[in-house]
C-alpha positions as CSV (number, residue, x, y, z in Angstrom):
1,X,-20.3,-9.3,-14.5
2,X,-19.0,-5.6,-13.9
3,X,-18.0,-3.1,-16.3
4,X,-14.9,-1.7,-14.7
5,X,-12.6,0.8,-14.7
6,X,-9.2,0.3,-13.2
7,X,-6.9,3.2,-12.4
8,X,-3.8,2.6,-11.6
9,X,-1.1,-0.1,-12.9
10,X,1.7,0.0,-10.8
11,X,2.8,-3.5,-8.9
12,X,-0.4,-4.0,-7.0
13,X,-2.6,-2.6,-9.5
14,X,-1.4,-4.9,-12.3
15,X,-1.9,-8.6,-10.7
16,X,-5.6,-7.4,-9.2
17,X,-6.8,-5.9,-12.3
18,X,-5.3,-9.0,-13.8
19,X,-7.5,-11.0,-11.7
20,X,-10.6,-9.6,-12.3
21,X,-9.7,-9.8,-16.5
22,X,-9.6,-13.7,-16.0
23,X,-12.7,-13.9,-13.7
24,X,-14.8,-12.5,-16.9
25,X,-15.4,-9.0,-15.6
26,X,-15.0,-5.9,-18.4
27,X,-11.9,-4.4,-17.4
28,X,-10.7,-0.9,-19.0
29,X,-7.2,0.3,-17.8
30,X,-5.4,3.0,-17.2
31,X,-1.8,4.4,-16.2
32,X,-0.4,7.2,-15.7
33,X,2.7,5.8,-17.9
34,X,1.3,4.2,-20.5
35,X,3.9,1.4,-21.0
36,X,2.1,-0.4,-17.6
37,X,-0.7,-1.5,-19.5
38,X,1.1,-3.3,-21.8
39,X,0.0,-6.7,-20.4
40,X,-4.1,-5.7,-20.9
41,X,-4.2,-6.2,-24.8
42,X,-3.2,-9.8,-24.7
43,X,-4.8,-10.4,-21.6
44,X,-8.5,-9.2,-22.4
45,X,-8.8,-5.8,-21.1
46,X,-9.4,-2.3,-23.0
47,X,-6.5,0.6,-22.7
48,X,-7.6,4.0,-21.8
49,X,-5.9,7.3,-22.7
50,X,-7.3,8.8,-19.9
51,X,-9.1,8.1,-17.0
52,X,-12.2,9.7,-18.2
53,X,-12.0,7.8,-20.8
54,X,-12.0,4.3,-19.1
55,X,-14.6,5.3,-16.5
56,X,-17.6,6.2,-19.5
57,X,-19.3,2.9,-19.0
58,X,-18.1,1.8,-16.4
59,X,-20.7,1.3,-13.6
60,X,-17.6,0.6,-10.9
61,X,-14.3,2.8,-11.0
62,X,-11.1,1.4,-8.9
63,X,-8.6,3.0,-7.9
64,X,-5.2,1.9,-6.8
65,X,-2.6,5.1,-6.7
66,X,0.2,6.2,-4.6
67,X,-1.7,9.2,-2.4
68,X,-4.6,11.3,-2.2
69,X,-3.0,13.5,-4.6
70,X,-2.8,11.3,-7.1
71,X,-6.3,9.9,-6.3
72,X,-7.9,13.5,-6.5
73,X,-6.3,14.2,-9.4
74,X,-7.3,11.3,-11.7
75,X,-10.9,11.6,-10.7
76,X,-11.3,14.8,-10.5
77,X,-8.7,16.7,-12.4
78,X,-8.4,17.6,-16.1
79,X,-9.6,14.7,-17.7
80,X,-10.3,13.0,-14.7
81,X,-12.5,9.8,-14.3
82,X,-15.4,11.9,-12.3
83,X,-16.4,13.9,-15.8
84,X,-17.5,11.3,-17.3
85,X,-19.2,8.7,-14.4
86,X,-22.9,8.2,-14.7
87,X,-25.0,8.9,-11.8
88,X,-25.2,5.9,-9.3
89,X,-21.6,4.6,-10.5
90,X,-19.9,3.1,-7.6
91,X,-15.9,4.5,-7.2
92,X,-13.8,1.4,-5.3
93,X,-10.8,4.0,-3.6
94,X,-8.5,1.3,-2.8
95,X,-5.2,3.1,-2.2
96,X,-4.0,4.2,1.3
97,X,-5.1,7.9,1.5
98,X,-6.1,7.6,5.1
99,X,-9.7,8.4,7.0
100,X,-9.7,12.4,5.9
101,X,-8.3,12.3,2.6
102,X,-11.6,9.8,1.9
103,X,-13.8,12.3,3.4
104,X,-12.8,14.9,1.2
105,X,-13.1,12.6,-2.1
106,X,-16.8,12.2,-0.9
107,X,-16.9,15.9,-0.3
108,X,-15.6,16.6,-4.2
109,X,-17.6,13.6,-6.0
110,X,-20.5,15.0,-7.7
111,X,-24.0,13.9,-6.3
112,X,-25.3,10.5,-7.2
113,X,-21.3,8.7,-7.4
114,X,-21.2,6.5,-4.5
115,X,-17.9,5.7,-2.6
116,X,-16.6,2.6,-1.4
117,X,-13.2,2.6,0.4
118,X,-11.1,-0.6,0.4
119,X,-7.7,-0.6,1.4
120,X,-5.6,-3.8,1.0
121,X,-3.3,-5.7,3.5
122,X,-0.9,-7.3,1.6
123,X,1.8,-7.6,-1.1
124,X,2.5,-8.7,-4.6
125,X,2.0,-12.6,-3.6
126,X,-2.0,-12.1,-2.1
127,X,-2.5,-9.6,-5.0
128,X,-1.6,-12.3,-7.6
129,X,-3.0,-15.5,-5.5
130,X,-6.7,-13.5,-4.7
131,X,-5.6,-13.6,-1.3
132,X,-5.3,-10.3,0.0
133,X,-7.2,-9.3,3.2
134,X,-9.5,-6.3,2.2
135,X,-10.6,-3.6,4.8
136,X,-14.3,-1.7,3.8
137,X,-16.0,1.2,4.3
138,X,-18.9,2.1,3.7
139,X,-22.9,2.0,3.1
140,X,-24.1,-1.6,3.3
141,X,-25.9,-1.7,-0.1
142,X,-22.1,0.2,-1.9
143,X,-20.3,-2.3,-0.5
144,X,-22.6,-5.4,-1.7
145,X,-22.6,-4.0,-5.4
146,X,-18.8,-4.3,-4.9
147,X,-19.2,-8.3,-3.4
148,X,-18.7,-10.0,-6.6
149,X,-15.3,-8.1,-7.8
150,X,-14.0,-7.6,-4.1
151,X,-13.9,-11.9,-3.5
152,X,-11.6,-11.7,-6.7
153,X,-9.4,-10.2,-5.1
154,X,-9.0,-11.4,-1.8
155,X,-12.0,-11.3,1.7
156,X,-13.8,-8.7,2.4
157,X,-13.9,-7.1,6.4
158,X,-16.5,-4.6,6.3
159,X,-15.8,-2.4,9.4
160,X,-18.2,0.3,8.8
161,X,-19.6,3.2,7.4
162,X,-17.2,5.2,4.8
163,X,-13.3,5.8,6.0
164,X,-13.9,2.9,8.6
165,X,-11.3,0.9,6.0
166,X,-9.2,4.1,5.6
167,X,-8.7,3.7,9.2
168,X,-8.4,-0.3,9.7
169,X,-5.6,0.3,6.5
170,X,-3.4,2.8,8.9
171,X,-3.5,0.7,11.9
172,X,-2.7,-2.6,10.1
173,X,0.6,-0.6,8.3
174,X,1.6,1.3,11.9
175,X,2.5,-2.6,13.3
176,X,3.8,-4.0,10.3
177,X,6.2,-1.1,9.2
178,X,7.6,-0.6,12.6
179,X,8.3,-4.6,13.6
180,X,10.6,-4.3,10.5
181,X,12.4,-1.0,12.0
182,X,12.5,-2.7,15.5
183,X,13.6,-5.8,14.3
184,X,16.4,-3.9,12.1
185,X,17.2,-1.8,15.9
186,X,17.1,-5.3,17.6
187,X,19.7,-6.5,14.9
188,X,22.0,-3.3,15.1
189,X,22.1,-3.6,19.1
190,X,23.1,-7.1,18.6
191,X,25.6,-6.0,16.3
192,X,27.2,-3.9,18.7
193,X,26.8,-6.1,21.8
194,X,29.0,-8.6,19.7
195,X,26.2,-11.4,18.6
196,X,25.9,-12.7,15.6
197,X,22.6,-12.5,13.2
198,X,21.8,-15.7,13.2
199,X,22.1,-15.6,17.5
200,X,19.9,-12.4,17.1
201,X,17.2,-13.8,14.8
202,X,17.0,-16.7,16.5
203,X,16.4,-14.9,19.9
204,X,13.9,-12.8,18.6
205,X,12.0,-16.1,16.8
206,X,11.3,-17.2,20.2
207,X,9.9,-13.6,21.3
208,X,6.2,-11.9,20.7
209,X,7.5,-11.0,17.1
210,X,8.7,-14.6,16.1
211,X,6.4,-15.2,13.3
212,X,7.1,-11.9,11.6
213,X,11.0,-12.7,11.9
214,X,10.0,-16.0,10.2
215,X,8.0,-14.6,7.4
216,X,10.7,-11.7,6.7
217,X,14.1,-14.1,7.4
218,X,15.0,-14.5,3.8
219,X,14.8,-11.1,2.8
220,X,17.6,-9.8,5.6
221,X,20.9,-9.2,3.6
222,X,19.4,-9.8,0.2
223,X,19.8,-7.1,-2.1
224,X,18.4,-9.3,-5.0
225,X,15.2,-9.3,-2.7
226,X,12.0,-8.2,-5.2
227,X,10.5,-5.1,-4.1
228,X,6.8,-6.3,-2.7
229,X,6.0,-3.2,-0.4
230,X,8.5,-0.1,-1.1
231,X,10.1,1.8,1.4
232,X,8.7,4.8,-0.2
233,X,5.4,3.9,0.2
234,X,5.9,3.0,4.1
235,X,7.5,5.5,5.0
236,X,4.4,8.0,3.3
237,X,2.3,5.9,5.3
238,X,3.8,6.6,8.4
239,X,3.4,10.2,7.7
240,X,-0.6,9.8,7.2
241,X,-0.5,7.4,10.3
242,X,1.1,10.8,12.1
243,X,-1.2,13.2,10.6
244,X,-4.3,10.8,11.9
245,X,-3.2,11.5,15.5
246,X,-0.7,8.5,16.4
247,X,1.8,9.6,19.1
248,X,4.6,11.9,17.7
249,X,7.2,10.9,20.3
250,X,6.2,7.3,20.1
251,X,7.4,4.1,17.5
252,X,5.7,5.4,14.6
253,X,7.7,8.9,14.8
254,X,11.2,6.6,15.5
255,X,10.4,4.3,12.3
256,X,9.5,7.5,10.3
257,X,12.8,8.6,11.0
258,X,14.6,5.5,9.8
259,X,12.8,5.4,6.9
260,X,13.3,9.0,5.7
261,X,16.8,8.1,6.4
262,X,16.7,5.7,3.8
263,X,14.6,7.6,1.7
264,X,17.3,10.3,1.4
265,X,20.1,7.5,0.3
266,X,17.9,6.6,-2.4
267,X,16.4,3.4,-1.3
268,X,12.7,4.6,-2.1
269,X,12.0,2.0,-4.7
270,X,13.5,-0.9,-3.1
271,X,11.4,-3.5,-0.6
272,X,11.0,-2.2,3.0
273,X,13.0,-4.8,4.4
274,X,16.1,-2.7,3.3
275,X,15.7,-0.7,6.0
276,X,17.2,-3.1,8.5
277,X,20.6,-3.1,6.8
278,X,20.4,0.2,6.2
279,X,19.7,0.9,10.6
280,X,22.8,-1.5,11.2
281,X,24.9,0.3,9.1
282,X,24.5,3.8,10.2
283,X,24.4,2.5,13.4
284,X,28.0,0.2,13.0
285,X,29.4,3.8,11.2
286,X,28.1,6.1,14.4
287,X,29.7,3.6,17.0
288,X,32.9,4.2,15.1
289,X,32.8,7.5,14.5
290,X,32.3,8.2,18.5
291,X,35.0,5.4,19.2
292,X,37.2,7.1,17.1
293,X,36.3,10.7,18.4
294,X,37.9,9.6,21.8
295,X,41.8,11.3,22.2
């Protein structure tokens, strides 16, 4: 069994360290806010006051944080994990930082730490069922030390040598953030053209989208619906699917803009799928406001 340090308890970070707690593996937490590791004391696991703290004896350091920033920072800031890691200490990156930002980590690790990257696909139900599809890269003999925790947590595709999962992660998001933009443009141009949702939806569950429309039906309209991926987090991931050289006039720079949209009204926190309501409404109130422009 590992000795592990986990960085990082927000909603993904929570169930997966979770996981590996109940699997027998020596878990240390730590959060940023302190509160999110309430659940580790009855659960089995140790609570850090800082990441240098939980990565001492640790001979495999996760992390699962909102951006590079954040990732740079906890290993490698003030009291960052990185002070304290013993040579030949594997780091598991496993937030979406993209292909460079992993580069650079490697660049800034002292010699001797070894880097894994490992981007998940998924949401809050594969992070708490083990099922989440996991996207490596790195050296073959990193990523085998990381076997045992990794099929915890979901399956493992190793696609090659270090940012290779970096990359996979970008590509996976760039389809699944912008079918839920096109679907919410599909929906607004039904709207307009006088068809109801459920006409719409069902048009587009016979189309090349169909089982995304299926998978996402239930959470169209719902404002109850629990945050799984947030629209924050989508919409900085378009921005580092930009910055890796995807098509600035193309889909990604269009969803980009919906979601910033959203962003700005304060939706940041809520699920991703707000963001179709949120493109038939402006769109209803700019129909109207041209409509009513006319003398």
């Amino acid at each position: 069994m590992s000795t592990i340090a986990f960085l990082g308890q927000g909603r993904m970070g929570v169930p997966m360290a979770r996981r590996l707690v109940d699997a027998g593996h020596r878990v240390t937490v730590w959060n940023r806010t302190p509160e999110k590791c309430a659940w580790a004391a009855d659960a089995g696991a140790h609570i850090a006051g800082t990441p240098a703290e939980a990565a001492r004896d640790a001979d495999l350091v996760i992390t699962m944080l909102r951006d590079a920033d954040a990732v740079g920072g906890v290993l490698l800031g003030e009291k960052g994990a990185g002070q304290d890691m013993a040579p030949g200490t594997v780091v598991l990156e496993m937030s979406t930082i993209g292909p460079d930002a992993v580069t650079e980590l490697r660049d800034r690790l002292r010699p001797g730490i070894r880097l894994v990257d490992a981007p998940v696909v998924g949401s809050l139900p594969q992070a708490t069922a083990g099922k989440l599809r996991i996207l490596v890269g790195g050296e073959e003999a990193d990523v085998s030390r990381c076997a045992d925790v990794l099929a915890v947590l979901g399956s493992v595709t190793h696609l090659g040598p270090l940012g290779s999962g970096a990359a996979g992660k970008l590509v996976a998001n760039m389809i699944t953030i912008t079918s839920f933009t096109m679907i919410a443009e599909a929906l607004a141009l039904g709207d307009r053209l006088g068809l109801t949702t459920e006409d719409t939806l069902g048009l587009l569950g016979t189309s090349a989208v169909g089982p995304f429309v299926e998978r996402i039906r239930d959470r169209i309209g719902d404002d109850e619906f629990p945050t799984q991926f947030s629209l924050g987090l989508a919409e900085k991931d378009l921005a580092l699917i930009l910055a890796a050289g995807a098509d600035p006039s193309g889909l990604v720079a269009a969803a980009r803009r919906h979601l910033s949209a959203a962003v700005h009204s304060g939706l940041s926190e809520r699920d991703i799928s707000v963001v179709i309501e949120e493109v038939r409404s402006r769109t209803a109130s700019s129909v109207t406001t041209k409509r009513g422009d006319i003398k």
